[in-house]
VOBA-1610 file (N, C-alpha, C; in pm, whole numbers, padded with zeros to 5 digits, always signed):
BEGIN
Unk+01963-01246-00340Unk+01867-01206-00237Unk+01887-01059-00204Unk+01797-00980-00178Unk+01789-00822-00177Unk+01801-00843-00007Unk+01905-00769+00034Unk+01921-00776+00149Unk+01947-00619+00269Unk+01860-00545+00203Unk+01869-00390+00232Unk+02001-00381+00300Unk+02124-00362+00291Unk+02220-00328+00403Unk+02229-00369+00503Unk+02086-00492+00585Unk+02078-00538+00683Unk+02161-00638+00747Unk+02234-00727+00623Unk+02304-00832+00648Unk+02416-00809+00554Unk+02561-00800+00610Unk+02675-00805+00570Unk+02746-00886+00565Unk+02824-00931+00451Unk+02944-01011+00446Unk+03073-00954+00434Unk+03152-00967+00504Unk+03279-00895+00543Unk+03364-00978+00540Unk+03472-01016+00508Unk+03569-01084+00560Unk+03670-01068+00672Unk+03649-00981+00679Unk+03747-00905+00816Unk+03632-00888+00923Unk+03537-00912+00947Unk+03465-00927+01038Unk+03385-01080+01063Unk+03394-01098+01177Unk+03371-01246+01217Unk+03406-01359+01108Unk+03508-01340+01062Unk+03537-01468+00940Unk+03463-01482+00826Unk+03391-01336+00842Unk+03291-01309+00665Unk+03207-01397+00680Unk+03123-01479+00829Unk+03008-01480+00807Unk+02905-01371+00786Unk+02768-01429+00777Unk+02699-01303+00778Unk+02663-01229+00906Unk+02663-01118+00913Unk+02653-01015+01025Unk+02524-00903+01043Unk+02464-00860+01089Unk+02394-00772+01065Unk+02498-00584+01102Unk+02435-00546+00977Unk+02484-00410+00963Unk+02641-00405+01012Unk+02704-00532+00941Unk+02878-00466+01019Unk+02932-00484+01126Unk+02825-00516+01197Unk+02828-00515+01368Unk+02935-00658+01389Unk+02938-00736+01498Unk+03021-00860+01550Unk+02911-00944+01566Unk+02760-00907+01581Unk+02657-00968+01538Unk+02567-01093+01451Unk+02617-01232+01469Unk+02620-01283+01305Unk+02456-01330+01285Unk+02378-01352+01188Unk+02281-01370+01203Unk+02244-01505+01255Unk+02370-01595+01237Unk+02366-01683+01348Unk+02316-01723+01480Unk+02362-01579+01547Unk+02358-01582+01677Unk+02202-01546+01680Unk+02158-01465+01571Unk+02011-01438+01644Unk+01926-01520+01603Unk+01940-01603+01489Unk+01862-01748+01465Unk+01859-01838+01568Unk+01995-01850+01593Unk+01991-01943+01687Unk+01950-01936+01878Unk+01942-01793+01880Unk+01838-01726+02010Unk+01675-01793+01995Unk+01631-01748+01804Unk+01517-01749+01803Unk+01495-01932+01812Unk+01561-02010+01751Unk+01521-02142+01762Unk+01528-02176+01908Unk+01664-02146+02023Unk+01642-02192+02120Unk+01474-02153+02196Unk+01346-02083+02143Unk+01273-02063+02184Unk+01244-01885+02249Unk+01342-01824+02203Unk+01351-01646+02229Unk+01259-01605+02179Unk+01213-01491+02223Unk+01100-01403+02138Unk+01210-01303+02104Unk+01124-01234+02029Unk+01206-01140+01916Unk+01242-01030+02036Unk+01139-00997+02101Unk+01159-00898+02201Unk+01276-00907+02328Unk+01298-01071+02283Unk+01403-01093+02430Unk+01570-01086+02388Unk+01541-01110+02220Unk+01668-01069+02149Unk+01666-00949+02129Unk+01602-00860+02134Unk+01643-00774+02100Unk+01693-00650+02265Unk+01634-00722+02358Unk+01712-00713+02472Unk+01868-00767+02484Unk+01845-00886+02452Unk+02000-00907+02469Unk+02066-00831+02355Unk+02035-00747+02263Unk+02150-00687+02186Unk+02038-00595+02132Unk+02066-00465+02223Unk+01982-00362+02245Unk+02069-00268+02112Unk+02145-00264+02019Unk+02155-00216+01860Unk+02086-00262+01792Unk+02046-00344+01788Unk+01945-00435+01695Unk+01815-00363+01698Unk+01766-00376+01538Unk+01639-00362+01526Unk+01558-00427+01504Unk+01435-00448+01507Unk+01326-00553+01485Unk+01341-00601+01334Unk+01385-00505+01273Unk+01409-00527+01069Unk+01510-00610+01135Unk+01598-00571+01174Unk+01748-00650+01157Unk+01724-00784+01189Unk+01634-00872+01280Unk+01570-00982+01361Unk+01509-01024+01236Unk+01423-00958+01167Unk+01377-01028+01050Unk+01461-01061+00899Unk+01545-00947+00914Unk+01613-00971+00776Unk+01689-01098+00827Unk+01741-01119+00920Unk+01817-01222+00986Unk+01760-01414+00925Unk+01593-01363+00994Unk+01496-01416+00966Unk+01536-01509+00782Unk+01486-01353+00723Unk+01473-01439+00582Unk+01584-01450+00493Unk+01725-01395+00559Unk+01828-01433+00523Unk+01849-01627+00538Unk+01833-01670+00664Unk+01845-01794+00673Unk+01734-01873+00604Unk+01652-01831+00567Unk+01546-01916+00495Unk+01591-01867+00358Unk+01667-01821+00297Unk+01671-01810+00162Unk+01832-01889+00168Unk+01872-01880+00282Unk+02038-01953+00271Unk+02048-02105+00292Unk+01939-02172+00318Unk+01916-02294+00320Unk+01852-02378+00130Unk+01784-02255+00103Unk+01778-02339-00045Unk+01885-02291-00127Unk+01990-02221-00111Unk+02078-02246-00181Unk+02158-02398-00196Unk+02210-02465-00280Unk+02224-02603-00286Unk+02354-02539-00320Unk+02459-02634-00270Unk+02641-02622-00297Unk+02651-02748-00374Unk+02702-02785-00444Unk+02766-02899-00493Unk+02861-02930-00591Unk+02963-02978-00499Unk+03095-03031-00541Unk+03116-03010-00711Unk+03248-02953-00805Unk+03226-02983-00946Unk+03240-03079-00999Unk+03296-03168-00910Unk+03336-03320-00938Unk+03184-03426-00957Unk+03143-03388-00914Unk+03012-03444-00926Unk+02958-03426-01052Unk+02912-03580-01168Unk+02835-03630-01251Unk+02711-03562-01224Unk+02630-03541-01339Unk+02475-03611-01307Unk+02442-03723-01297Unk+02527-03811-01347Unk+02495-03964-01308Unk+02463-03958-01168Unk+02572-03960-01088Unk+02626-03936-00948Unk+02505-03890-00876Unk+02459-03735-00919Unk+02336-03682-00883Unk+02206-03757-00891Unk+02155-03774-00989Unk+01995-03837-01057Unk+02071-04006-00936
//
């Protein structure tokens, strides 16, 4: 996923979730503003560094991090199908 510099993975910052720009920021926190029902404008009040890109890359970071599929190597295709 092309993620302009907007979203970082660090390990030394917040446990190498993802972060925006480095910050203590995780895109967590601003997904989960926007699901509790936030407008973009009210997050970006509560964390007045933030940019409106950063709210969106946030955005399509989590929608591209949900179709990633993980699965175990132990796992058959039997198992699977």
């Amino acid at each position: 996923m092309e993620q302009s510099g907007r979203i970082t993975l660090n390990p030394l910052v917040m446990g190498g979730r993802p972060c925006i720009r480095g910050m203590r920021i995780t895109v967590g926190n601003i997904i989960g503003l926007l699901a509790a029902g936030h407008s973009i404008a009210e997050v970006l009040d509560e964390f007045p560094e933030l940019k409106e890109e950063d709210v969106l890359a946030s955005l399509a970071y989590a929608s591209w991090s949900v179709d990633v599929i993980e699965m175990p190597l132990s796992l058959t295709m039997a198992e699977v199908c």
